[in-house]
Structures are given as structure tokens and as C-alpha cells.
C-alpha positions as CSV (number, residue, x, y, z in Angstrom):
1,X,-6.6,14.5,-16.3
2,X,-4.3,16.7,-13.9
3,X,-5.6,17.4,-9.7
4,X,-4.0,20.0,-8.2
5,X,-3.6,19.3,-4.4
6,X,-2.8,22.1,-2.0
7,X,-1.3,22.2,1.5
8,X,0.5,24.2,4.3
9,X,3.7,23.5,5.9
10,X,4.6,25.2,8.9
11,X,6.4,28.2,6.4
12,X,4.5,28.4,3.7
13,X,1.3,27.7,1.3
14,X,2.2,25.4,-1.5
15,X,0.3,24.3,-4.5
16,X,1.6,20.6,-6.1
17,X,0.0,19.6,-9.5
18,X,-1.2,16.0,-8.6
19,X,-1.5,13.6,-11.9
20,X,-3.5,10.9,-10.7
21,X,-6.9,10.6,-9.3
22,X,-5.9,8.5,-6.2
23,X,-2.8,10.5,-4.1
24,X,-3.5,8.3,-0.6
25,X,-4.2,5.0,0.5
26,X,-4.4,3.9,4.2
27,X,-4.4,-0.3,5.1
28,X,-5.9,-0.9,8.3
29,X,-4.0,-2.8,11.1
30,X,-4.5,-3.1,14.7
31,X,-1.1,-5.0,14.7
32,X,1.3,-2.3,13.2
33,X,4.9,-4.0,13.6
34,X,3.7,-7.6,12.7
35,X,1.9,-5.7,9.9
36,X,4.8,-3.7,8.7
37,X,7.3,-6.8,8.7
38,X,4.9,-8.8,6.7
39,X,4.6,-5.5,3.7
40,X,8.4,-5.2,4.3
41,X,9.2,-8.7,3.5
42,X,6.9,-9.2,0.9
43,X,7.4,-5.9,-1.0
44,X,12.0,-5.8,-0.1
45,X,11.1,-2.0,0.4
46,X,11.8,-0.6,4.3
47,X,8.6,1.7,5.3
48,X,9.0,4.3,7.5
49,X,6.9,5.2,11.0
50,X,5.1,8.2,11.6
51,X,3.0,8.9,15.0
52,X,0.0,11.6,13.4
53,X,-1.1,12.6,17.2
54,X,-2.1,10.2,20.0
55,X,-4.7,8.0,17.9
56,X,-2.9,7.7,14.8
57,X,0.4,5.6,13.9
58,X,1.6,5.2,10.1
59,X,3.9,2.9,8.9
60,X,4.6,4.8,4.8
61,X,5.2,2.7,2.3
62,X,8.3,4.2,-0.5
63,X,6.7,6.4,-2.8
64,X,7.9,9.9,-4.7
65,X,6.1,12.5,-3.3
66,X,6.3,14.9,-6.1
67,X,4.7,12.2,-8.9
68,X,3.5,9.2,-7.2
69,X,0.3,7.8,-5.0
70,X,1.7,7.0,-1.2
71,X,-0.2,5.0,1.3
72,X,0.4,3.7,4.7
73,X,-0.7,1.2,7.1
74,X,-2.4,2.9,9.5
75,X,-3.6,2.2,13.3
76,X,-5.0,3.2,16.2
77,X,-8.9,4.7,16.9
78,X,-8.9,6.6,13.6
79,X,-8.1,3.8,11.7
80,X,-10.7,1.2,9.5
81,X,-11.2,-2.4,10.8
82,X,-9.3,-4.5,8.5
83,X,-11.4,-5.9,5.5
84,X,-11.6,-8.5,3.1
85,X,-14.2,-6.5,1.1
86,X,-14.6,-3.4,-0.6
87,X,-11.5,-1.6,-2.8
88,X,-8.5,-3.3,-3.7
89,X,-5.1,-1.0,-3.5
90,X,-2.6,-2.6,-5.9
91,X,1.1,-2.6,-4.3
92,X,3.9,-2.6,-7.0
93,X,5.7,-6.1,-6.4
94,X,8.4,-5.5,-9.0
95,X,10.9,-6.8,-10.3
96,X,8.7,-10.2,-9.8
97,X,5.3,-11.2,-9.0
98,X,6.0,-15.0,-8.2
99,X,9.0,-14.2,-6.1
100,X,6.4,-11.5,-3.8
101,X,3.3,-14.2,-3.9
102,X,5.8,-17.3,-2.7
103,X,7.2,-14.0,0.3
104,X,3.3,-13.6,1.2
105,X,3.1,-17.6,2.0
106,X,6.0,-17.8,4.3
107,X,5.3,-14.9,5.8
108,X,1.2,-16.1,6.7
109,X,-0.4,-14.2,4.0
110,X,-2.9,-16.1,1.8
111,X,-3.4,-15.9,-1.7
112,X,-7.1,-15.1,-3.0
113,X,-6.3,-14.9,-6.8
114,X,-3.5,-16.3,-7.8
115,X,-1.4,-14.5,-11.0
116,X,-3.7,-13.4,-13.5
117,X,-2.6,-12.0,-17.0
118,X,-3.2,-8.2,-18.2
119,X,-4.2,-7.8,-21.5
120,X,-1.9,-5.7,-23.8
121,X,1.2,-6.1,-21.7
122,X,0.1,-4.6,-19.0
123,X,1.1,-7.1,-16.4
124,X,0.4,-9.4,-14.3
125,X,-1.6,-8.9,-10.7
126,X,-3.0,-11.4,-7.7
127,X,-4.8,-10.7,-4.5
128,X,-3.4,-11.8,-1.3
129,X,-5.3,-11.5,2.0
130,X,-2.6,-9.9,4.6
131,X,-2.4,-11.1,8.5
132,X,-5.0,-9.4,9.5
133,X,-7.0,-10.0,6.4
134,X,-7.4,-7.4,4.1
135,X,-7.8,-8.2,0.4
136,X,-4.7,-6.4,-1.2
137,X,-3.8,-6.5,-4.6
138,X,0.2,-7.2,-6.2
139,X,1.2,-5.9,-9.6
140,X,4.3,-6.2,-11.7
141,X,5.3,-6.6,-15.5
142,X,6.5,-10.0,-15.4
């Protein structure tokens, strides 16, 4: 199934064919540095800040914007309380799961499901609760 998403930039319209169902996530944090140097650590990716007006701070996570889902942590007053319930976002923890679960540990993260097998080859995944608790999920193939 193909989305189509479309948006302005300050010269023109633009139309960009969207492949998958989910194109943003947001992770709630009223703690946005700690918050981004525990996702930094954890995932060896750098994330990058962006201020979305005077209630709204992003820290982006590394995606491809032409053929990939982004997300963000995300505070201020337009932000979500952080949660330990509801939807899961699964964060990429390639090239290894076990070397991203043992990061979350010494970094004060938690574990809530420790590595579970996919069937088929599809992986592995955990949950990990994050510093301010949210219930996050890790994937990778080995």
C-alpha cells in the first residue's frame, strides 16, 4: 500500500509518495538533553535539535527522509506525558541487539522484555523502559 503525503516549503507545494503507513513518531520527555544522551548512547547514532516554536523542542532521530519513518523526542507543553503503556515504536538497534540492551543498562534504562526471537528471520526485538519511562521497543537481525 503506497500514502502519498503532501506539504509546503516556504517556495513551493510538493507531493512525496510515502510507502509506509506510519511516517512520524514523537517520544515524550520532559528531560530533553538527558533524554537525547541516553537514545544517543544506546542507538551510536547523533540526533539532531530542532526548536518547532516556543512550546515545542525536537531532538530527530537519523532517518532518510525520502523512504523512511522519522521520529523525535519531543518536549515542552505540546508534548505527551511519558508512558509506559499504549504503542510501542520499534528503534533499529543494528548491527546488534545485545550490544544496544547491555548500552540501555549502563546508561539507567531498564529492560521490560528481554530478546525475543521473530519467526522466519525476521529478527530479534526487546522492550526497554527509557529514563523517563516510556516502554520503547529495539529491533535488529541478529
Amino acid at each position: 500500500m503506497r500514502f502519498r503525503i503532501f506539504f509546503i516549503t516556504r517556495f513551493d507545494a510538493k507531493e512525496v509518495p510515502m510507502n509506509n503507513a506510519i511516517t512520524w513518531f514523537e517520544i515524550p520527555t520532559p528531560h530533553i538533553d538527558r533524554a537525547q544522551a541516553f537514545y544517543e548512547a544506546v542507538l551510536g547514532q547523533s540526533m539532531r535539535r530542532e526548536v518547532m516554536g516556543p512550546q515545542c523542542e525536537l531532538a530527530v532521530f537519523a532517518y532518510n527522509q525520502g523512504a523512511g519513518v522519522g521520529g523525535a523526542l519531543m518536549t515542552g507543553t505540546a508534548a505527551a506525558q511519558p508512558s509506559g503503556q499504549g504503542t510501542v515504536v520499534y528503534l533499529d538497534a543494528s548491527p546488534s541487539l545485545d550490544a544496544a540492551l547491555e548500552r540501555v543498562v549502563a546508561q539507567g534504562g531498564k529492560i521490560a522484555l528481554p530478546r525475543q526471537a521473530l519467526p522466519q528471520g525476521m529478527g530479534f526485538f526487546a522492550h526497554i523502559h527509557d529514563l523517563d519511562g516510556n516502554r520503547v521497543g529495539l529491533h535488529a537481525s541478529n
